[in-house]
C-alpha atoms as one frame of an Amber mdcrd trajectory, in Angstrom:
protein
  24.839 -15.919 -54.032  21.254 -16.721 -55.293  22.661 -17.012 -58.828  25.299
 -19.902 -57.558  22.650 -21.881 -55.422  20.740 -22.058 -58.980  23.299 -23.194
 -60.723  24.501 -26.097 -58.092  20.408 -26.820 -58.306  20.531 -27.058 -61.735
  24.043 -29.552 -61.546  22.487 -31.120 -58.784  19.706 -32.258 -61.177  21.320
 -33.339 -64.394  23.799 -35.625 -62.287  20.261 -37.030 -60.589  18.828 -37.533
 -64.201  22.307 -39.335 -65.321  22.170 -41.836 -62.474  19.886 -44.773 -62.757
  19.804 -47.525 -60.009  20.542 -51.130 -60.749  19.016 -54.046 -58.329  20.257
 -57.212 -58.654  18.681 -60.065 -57.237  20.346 -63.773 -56.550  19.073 -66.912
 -55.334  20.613 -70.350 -55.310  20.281 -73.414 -53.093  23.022 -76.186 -52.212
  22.349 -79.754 -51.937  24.108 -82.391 -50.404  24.433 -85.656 -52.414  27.119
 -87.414 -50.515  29.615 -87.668 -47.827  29.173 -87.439 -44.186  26.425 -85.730
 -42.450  28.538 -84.571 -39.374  31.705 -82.986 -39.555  34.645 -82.823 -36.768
  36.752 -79.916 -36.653  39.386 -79.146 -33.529  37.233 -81.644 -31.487  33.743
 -79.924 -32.026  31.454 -81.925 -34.270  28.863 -80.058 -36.753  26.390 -81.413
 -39.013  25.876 -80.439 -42.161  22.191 -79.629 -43.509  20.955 -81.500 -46.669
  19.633 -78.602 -48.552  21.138 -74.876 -47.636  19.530 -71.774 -49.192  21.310
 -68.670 -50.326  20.644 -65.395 -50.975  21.727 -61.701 -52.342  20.549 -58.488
 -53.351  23.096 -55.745 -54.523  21.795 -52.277 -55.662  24.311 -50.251 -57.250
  24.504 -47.026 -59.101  25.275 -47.143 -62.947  26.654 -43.177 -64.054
């Protein structure tokens, strides 16, 4: 039993060292050049900002 616990230790390590972690950071920002400011949909009225930020961080694992 002790022998099989070291060798799932041991497998558990090498697929640790394998793995490296990827971050991935995105940024953007929309502006509004033209149009209308206010917007009517099914008789509700919105209005739209001029600039509108965005943003997105994904963290993956690469094998």
């Amino acid at each position: 039993m002790v022998q099989r616990m070291n060798k799932m230790k041991t497998f558990f390590l090498i697929c640790m060292t394998l793995v490296v972690v990827d971050v991935s950071l995105w940024a953007g920002m929309h502006l509004r050049v033209g149009g209308v400011s206010t917007v009517t949909v099914d008789g509700s009225s919105f209005s739209t900002p001029v600039l509108t930020p965005e943003a997105s961080v994904k963290v993956g694992w690469v094998f």
